[in-house]
N, C-alpha and C positions, 0 to 999 in steps of 0.2 A: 232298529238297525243294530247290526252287530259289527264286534271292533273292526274286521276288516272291510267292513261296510264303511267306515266312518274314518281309514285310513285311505279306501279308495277315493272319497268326495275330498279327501282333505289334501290328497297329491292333486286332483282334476284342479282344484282351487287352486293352489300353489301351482301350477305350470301355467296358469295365467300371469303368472308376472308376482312379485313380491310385496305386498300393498304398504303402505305409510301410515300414518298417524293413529287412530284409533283401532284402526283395522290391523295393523302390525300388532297394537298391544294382544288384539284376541288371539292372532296369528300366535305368537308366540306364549300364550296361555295353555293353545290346545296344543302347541309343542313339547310343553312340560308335562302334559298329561300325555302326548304321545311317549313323550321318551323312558315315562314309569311306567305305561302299559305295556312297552317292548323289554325291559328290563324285568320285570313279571312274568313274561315270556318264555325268555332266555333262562330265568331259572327254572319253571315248570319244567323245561326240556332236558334242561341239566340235570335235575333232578331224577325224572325220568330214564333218562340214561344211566343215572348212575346205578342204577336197580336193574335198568337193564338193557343190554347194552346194541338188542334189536329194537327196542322200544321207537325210531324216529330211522324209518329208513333212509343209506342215505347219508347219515350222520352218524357223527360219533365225538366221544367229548378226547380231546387233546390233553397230556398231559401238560400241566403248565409245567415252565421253566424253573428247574433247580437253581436256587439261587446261596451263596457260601458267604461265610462272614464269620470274621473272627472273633471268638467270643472273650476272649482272654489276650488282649492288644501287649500287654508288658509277657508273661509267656511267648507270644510270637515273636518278640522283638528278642526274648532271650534264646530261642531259636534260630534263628538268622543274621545275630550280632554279628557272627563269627564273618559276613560278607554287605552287609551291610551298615551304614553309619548311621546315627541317630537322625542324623536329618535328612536322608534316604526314605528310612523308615516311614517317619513320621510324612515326611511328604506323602504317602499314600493312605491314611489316617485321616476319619473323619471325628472335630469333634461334636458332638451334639450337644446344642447349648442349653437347650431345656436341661438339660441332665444335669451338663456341670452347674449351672444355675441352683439347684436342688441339691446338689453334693456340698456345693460353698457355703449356703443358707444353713442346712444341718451341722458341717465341721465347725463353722465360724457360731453357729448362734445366732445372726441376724435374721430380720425379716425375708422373703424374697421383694420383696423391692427394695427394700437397703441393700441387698446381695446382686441386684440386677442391676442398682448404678454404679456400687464397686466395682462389679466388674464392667461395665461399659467405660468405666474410666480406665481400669487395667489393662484392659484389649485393644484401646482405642490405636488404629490403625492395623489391627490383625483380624476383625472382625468384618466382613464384607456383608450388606442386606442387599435382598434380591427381589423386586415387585413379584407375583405372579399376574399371569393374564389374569384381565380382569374377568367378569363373571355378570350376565345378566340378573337382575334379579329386580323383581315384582314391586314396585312400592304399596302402601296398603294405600287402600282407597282412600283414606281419609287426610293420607298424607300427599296426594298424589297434586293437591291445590298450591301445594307447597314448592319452594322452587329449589331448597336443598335434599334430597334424594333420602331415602330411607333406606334402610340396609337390611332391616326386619322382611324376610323372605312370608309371603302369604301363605296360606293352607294348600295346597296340591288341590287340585279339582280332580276325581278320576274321569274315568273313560266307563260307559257302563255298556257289559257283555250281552 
């Protein structure tokens, strides 16, 4: 059976209804291995295109989006002093904490974890954290008896051609 063989039986499946308990787990097993077969895919084509650019009638690859960013934040600021205030400025400034974490550790000396709760206590109240959505992920079999969750993602199963 080949991959769109095995994408076809696996929507037939799936438009039956969304299944539960053990059946979900496999569901969502051949999902992970759908969604790296398509990502596989998508770069073969890309690829392809990029060499040449009849290669997938039809299609063609889109420029992705120019994206700008300042790479010298105290130059830009001495650029635009002249209409903006320091805390103008700054307000559209992002600081990256891994970074300054690693610039305080090297200037000071400290460890980075001595330099991470210095500064968690120097920031505290200017420092905002943000959950991300959370993320399905695999528990290993051995732990799966277990009734606190495992975070260790399994091996990928592929899809074979």
């Amino acid at each position: 059976m080949n991959a769109l063989d095995i994408l076809t039986v696996f929507e037939t499946n799936v438009l039956d209804g969304l299944p539960t308990g053990k059946a979900a787990s496999e569901l969502l097993d051949q999902l992970k291995a759908i969604e790296s077969l398509i990502a596989e895919i998508k770069a073969h084509y890309k690829e392809a295109l990029s060499r040449d650019s009849s290669a997938v009638p039809g299609w063609f690859l889109q420029p992705g989006a120019i994206r700008r960013s300042i790479t010298d934040p105290l130059e830009a600021y001495r650029r635009v002093s002249d209409t903006l205030s320091p805390e103008q400025f700054t307000g559209c400034v992002t600081v990256k904490i891994g970074e300054l974490e690693r610039l305080w550790a090297r200037s000071s000396g400290e460890s980075l974890a001595v330099t991470r709760a210095n500064l968690e206590r120097r920031l505290e109240g200017v420092i905002e954290e943000k959950a991300c959505a959370p993320t399905l992920v695999r528990m290993e079999a051995a732990k799966e008896k277990r009734s606190a969750p495992s975070l260790k993602p399994v091996a990928n199963n592929r899809l074979q051609k």
